[in-house]
C-alpha positions in Angstrom: 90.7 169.6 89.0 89.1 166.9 90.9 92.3 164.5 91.2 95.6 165.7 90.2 98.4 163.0 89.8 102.1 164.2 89.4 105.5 162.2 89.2 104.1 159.4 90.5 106.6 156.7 91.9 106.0 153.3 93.6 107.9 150.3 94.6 107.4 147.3 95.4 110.3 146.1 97.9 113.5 146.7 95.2 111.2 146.3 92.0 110.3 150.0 90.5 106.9 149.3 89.3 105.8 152.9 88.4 107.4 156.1 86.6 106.6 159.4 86.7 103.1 158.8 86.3 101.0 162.0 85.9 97.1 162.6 84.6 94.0 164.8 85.6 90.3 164.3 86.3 88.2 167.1 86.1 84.4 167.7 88.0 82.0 165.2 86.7 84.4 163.5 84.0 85.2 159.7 83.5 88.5 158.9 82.7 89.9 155.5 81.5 93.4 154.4 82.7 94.2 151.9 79.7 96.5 149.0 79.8 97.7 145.3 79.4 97.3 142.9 82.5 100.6 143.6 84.4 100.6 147.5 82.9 100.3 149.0 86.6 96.9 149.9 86.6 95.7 148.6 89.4 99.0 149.8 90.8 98.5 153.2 90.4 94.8 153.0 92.0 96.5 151.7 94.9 99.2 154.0 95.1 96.5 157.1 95.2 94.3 155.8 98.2 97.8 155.0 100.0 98.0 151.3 99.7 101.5 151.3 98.4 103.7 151.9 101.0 106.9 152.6 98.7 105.6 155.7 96.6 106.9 158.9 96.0 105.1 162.4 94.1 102.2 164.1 94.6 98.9 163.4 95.0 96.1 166.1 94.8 91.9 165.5 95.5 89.9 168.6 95.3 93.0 170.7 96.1 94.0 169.1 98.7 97.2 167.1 99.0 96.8 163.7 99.8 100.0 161.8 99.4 101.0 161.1 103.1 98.0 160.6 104.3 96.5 157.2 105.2 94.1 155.2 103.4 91.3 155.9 105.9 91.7 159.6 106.0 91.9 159.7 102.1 88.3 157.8 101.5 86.6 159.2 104.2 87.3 162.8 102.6 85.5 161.3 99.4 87.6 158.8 97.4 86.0 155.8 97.2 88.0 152.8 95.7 86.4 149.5 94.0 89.6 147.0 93.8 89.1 144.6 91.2 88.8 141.9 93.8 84.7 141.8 95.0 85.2 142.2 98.8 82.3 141.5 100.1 81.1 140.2 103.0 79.4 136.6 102.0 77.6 135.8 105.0 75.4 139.2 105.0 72.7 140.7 103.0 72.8 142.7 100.4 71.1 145.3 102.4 73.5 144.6 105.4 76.4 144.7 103.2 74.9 148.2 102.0 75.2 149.5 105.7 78.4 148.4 106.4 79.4 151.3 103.7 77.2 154.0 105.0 79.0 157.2 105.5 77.5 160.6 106.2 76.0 163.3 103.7 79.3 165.0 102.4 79.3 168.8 101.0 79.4 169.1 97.1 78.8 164.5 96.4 75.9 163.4 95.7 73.8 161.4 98.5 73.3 157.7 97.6 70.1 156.1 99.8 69.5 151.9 99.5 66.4 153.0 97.0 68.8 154.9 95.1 71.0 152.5 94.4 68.4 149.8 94.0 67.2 151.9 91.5 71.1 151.9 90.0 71.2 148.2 90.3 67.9 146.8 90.0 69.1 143.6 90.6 70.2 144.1 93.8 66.9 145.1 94.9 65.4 142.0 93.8 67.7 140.1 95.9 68.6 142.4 99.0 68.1 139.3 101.5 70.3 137.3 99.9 74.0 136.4 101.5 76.5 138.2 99.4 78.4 134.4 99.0 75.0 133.4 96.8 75.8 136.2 94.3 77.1 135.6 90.8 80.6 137.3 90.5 78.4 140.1 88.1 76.1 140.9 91.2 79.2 140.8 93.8 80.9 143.5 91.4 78.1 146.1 91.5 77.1 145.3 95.0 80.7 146.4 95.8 80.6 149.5 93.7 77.1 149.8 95.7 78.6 149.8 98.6 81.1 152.1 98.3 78.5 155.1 97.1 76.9 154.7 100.4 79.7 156.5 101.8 79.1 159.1 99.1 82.7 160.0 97.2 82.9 162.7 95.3 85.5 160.8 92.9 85.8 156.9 92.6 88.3 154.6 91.3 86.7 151.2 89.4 89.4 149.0 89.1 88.5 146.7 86.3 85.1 146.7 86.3 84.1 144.8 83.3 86.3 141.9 83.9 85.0 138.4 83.9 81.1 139.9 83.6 78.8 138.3 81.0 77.3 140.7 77.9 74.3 141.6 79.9 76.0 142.8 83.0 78.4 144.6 81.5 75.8 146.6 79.7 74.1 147.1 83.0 77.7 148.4 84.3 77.6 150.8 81.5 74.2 152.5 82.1 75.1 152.4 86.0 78.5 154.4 85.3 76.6 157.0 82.9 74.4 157.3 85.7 77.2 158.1 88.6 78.5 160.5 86.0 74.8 162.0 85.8 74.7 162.6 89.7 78.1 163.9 89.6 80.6 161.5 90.4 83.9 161.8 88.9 85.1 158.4 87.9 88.4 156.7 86.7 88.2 153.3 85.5 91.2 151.0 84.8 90.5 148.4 81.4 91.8 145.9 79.3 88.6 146.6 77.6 88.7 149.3 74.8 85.1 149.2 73.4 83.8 149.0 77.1 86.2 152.1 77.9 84.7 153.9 74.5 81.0 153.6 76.0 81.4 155.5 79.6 84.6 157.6 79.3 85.6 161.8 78.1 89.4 161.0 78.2 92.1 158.1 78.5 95.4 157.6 79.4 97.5 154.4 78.2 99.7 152.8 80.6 102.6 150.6 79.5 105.2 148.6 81.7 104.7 151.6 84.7 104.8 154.7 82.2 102.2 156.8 81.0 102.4 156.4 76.9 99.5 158.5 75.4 96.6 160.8 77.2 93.7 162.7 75.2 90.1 162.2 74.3 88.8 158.7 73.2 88.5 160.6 69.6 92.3 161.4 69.9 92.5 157.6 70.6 90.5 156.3 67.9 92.6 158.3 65.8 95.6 156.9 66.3 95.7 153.1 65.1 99.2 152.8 65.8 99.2 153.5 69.7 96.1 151.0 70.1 98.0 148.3 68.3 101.1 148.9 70.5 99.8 149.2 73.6 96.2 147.8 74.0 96.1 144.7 71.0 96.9 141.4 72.8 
């Protein structure tokens, strides 16, 4: 497996946020981690990279266990992390923004060059002079995911990445995630958004109030109306 996650815990000073969350990604698989606003979702993202300070269980990337190790050790072995907030840098480039995320060739992850991913995200080649704080919020989120494949993960987390984005980009997201899948990047992606998760992803876990409620394929899923009224209808 390329990520293992077992009796996850986390806290938040006395408030337990997460419980005994556990799910798999395997080589070259996208996996959606379904949920509410509030579920723990973006929790759980920031609990694997090491963000959480209160967290107990394990953690395991390509067989390796991660779970005391520090945030910078942890993506610079090859899990990169999108947050759902677009941190960029506004006052540089696109290009210059690129750079800031440029990490050697790893062993086994593909190799992502500024044509590549201007190929990815044509967009962003159209505009790679521009100050990122001159970007709609569509072209901050895939410059950000941009960014983080110049340091070439082998696995990355996209926390949320639909949210907010018109019809068009989110299309554009879609063909750009098949497309890290393609290379072979593994991929988890936290949603709200069902159909979006239906488009890009093998399997998907549900996540209500901190527990895991459901995991299987997204056939599994559409077959059971019951848990995506429960869980995922608003």
């Amino acid at each position: 497996m390329k990520l293992t996650v077992q009796d996850l815990n986390s806290h938040y000073g006395p408030a337990h946020i997460l419980f005994d969350i556990g799910f798999e990604v395997g080589e070259g698989e996208v996996v959606a981690l379904l949920g509410r606003n509030g579920a723990g979702k973006s929790t759980t993202f920031r609990s694997i990279v090491g963000l959480v300070a209160q967290r107990t269980g394990r953690i395991m990337f390509e067989g390796k266990d991660v779970s005391a190790r520090p945030t910078h050790e942890i993506v610079r072995d090859g899990l990169g992390y999108v947050p759902e907030e677009r941190r960029i840098f506004t006052d540089l480039t696109v290009e210059e923004n690129l750079e800031v995320g440029r990490q050697p060739k790893r062993p086994n992850a593909p190799y992502w060059t500024r044509e590549k991913l201007f190929n990815l995200f044509p967009n962003l080649g159209e505009m790679k002079n521009r100050p990122g704080g001159r970007m709609s919020g569509g072209e901050q989120q895939m410059l950000t995911i941009a960014r983080t494949l110049m340091g070439n993960p082998s696995l990355v987390l996209l926390d949320e990445p639909s949210e907010g984005l018109s019809p068009k980009i989110v299309e554009q997201m879609v063909d750009a995630i098949l497309t890290m899948k393609k290379e072979g990047v593994s991929i988890v992606v936290s949603e709200q958004n069902l159909h979006f998760a239906r488009l890009i992803s093998d399997r998907a876990y549900i996540i209500e109030r901190g527990r895991i409620c459901f995991g299987g394929t997204m056939a599994e899923l559409d077959a059971r109306p019951d848990i995506r009224d429960a869980h995922l209808s608003l």
